[in-house]
ZAMARGU-4260 file (C-alpha; in steps of 0.2 Angstrom, whole numbers, plus 5000, padded with zeros to 4 digits):
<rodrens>
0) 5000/5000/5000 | 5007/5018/4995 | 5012/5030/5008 | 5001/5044/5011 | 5009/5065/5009
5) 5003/5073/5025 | 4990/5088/5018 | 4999/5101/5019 | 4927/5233/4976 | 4912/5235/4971
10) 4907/5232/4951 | 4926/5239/4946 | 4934/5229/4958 | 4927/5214/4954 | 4929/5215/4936
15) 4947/5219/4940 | 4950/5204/4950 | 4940/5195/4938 | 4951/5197/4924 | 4967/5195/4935
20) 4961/5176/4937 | 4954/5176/4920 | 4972/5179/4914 | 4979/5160/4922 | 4976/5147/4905
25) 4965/5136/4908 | 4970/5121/4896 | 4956/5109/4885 | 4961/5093/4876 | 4960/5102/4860
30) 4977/5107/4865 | 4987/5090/4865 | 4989/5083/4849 | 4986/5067/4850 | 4970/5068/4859
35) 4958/5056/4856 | 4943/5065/4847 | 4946/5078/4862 | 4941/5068/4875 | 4956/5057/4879
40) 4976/5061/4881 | 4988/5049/4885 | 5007/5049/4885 | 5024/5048/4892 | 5028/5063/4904
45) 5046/5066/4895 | 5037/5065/4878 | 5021/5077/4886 | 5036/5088/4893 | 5045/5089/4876
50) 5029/5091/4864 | 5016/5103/4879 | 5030/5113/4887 | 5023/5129/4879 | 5007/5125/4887
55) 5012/5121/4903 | 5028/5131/4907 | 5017/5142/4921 | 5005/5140/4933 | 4987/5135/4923
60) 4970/5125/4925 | 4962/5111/4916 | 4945/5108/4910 | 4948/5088/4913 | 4952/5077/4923
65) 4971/5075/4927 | 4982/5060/4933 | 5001/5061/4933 | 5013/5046/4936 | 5032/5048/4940
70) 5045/5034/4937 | 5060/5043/4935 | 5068/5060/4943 | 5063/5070/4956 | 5057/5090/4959
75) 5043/5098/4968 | 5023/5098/4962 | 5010/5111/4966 | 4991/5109/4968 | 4981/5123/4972
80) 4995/5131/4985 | 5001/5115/4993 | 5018/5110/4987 | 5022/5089/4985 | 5039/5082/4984
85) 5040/5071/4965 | 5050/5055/4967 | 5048/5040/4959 | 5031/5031/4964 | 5024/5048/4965
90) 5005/5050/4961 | 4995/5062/4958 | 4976/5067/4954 | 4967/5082/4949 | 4951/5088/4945
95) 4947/5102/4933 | 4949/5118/4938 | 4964/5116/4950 | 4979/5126/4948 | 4995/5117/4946
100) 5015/5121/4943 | 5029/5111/4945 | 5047/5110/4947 | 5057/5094/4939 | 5071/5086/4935
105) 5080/5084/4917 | 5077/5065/4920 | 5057/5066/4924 | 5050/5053/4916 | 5033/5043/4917
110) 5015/5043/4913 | 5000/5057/4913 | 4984/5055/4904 | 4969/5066/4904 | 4950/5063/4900
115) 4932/5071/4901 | 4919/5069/4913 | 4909/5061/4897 | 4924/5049/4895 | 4925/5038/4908
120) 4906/5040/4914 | 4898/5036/4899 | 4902/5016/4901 | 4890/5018/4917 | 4872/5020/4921
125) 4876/5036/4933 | 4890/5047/4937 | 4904/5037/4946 | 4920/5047/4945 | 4917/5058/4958
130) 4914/5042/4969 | 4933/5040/4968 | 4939/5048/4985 | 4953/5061/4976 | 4940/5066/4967
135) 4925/5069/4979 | 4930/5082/4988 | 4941/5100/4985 | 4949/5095/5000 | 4952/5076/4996
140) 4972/5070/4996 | 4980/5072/4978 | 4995/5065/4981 | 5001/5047/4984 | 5016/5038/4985
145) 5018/5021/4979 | 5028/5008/4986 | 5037/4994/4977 | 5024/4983/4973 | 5011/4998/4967
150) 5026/5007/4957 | 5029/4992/4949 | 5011/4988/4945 | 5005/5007/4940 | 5019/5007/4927
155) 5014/4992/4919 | 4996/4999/4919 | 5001/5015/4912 | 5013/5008/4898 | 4999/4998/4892
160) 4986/5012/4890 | 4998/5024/4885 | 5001/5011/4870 | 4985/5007/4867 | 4977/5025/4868
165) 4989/5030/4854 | 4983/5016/4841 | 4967/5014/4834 | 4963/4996/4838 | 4944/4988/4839
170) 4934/4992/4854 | 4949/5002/4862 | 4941/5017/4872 | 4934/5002/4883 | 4951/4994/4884
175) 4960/5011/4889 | 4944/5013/4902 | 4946/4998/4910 | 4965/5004/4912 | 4959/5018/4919
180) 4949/5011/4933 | 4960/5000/4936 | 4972/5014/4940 | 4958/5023/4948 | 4956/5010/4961
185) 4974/5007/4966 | 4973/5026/4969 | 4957/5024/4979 | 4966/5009/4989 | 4980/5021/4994
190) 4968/5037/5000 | 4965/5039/5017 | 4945/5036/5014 | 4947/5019/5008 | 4958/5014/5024
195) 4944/5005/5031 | 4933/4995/5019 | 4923/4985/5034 | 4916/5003/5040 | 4911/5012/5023
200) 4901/5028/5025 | 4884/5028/5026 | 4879/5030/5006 | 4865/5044/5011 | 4883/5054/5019
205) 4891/5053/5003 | 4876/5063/4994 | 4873/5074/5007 | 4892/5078/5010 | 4893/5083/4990
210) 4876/5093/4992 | 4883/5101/5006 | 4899/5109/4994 | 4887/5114/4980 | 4882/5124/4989
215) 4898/5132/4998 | 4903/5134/4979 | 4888/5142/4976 | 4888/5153/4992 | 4906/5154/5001
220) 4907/5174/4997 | 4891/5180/5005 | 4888/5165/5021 | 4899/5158/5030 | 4890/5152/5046
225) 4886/5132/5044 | 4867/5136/5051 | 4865/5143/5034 | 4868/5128/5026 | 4859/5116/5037
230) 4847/5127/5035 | 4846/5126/5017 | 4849/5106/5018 | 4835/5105/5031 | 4846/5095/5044
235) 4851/5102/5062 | 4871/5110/5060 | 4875/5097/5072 | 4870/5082/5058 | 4880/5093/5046
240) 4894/5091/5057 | 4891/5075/5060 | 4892/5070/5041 | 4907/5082/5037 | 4918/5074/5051
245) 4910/5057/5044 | 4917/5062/5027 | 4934/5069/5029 | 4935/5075/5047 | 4933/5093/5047
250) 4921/5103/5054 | 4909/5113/5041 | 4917/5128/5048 | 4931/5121/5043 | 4926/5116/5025
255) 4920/5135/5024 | 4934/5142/5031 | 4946/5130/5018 | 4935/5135/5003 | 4937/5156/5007
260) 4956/5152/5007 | 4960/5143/4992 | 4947/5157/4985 | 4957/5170/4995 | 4975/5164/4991
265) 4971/5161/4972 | 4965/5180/4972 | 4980/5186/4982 | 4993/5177/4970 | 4985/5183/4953
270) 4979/5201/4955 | 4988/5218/4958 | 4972/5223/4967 | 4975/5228/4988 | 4974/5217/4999
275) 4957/5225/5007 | 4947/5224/4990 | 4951/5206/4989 | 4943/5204/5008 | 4929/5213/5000
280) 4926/5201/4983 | 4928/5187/4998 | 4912/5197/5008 | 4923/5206/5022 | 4919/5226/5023
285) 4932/5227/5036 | 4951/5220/5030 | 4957/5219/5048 | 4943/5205/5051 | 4947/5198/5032
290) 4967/5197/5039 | 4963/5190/5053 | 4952/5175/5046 | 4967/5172/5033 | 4981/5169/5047
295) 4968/5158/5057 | 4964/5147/5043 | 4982/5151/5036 | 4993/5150/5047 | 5000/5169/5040
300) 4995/5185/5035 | 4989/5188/5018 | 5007/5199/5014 | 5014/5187/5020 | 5007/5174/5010
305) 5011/5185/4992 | 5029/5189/5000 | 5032/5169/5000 | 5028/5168/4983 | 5032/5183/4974
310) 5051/5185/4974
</rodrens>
């Protein structure tokens, strides 16, 4: 079993900040050229690095779904602010929309592939990606570290749908999905929520849970307090509670609190606007409460957050 990373204003103000986010690419399979009819991408990460690099050389978003495996060299991968070592072994998975950079070695070398929602769900009678524990939750692990028998296994996964994703053989798309899953569920087996199969979660907390951040999504900027939610949900905040430690042990102050600082942090990094207008957009009239929320749900102030990564 893989080895777990420990989880790390007004109209013209918003249009301002708007366009600063607007200015991070966000990438579509159109862009890869040897996507399968724009719904599939596989490949080697040296040949992905050789042939993509003008594409992914800064910090950008995807539209799909992203998995990225690492058999050779080493360096450093950030998703959404929290920064990975990449080793051999090293697994990652990301769900579109997340921003991601990275630092790597001359000798990186592995596997990535990419795919639709429509992709991999279309084989089933409903939606079961999201059922995958990395990809349930913004705040589910992304990162996982295989050991021997999983590097081992992974890379003889991925060579054989990045071989049979570039050739055009009969009934391949099920072939390479089948792959996939298979991937999938080592991935699954490693996260923290499949650690203990004899004591699943009650199915009803699984649908709840997601309802629950649909609507933080939704509603982040303006409410904050979790009796708005249950409210919403029509269950007491303590059964909201109740499911959200269930799901991933957090509060659902905390999953609030985690939601208006990735929003926060993602603001601060990519726009020139002050730090009070950016409070604002995140609904605090006062900056001095906004600063405070930051560094209790941070860690650090806001300036200090941009100094860290603005040299």
């Amino acid at each position: 079993m893989g080895e777990l990373w420990p989880i790390c204003v007004k109209s013209c103000t918003f249009r301002t900040l708007y366009l600063a986010m607007s200015q991070i690419a966000i990438l579509n399979l159109k862009l890869f050229g040897n996507a399968n009819e724009n719904t599939f991408y596989v490949n080697t990460l040296h040949n992905h690095l050789i042939t993509s690099n003008s594409h992914i050389d800064k910090p950008h978003k995807h539209d799909f779904f992203s998995c990225f495996f690492f058999t050779h060299g080493a360096g450093t991968h950030e998703i959404d602010f929290c920064t990975y070592d990449v080793r051999p072994g090293s697994l990652f998975f990301m769900s579109p929309g997340q921003i991601h950079s990275w630092t790597l070695s001359d000798d990186v070398d592995g596997y990535v592939f990419f795919h639709t929602l429509q992709y991999y769900d279309l084989q089933y009678l409903k939606s079961i990606l999201r059922e995958y524990p990395f990809f349930a939750s913004p705040l589910s692990q992304r990162c996982f570290y295989a050991g021997a028998h999983d590097l081992q296994l992974l890379s003889c996964l991925l060579a054989e749908l990045c071989d049979e994703g570039n050739n055009d053989r009969w009934n391949h798309v099920a072939y390479c999905q089948a792959l996939i899953t298979q991937v999938y569920t080592i991935g699954g087996r490693m996260s923290k929520g499949m650690a203990s199969l004899k004591a699943p979660k009650p199915n009803h907390y699984i649908f709840q849970f997601a309802e629950f951040e649909r609507l933080v999504e939704v509603h982040f900027r303006e409410h904050k307090s979790p009796l708005y939610y249950a409210a919403i949900m029509h269950i007491t905040p303590a059964h909201l509670n109740r499911i959200c430690r269930e799901m991933v042990d957090k509060t659902s102050s905390e999953i609030i609190g985690d939601r208006v600082v990735l929003e926060a942090k993602r603001l601060l990094m990519h726009s020139d606007e002050k730090f009070g207008n950016v409070g604002f957009e995140l609904g605090y009239d006062d900056y001095a409460h906004f600063s405070k929320f930051f560094k209790k749900n941070s860690g650090q102030s806001p300036r200090d957050f941009v100094k860290q990564y603005v040299k």
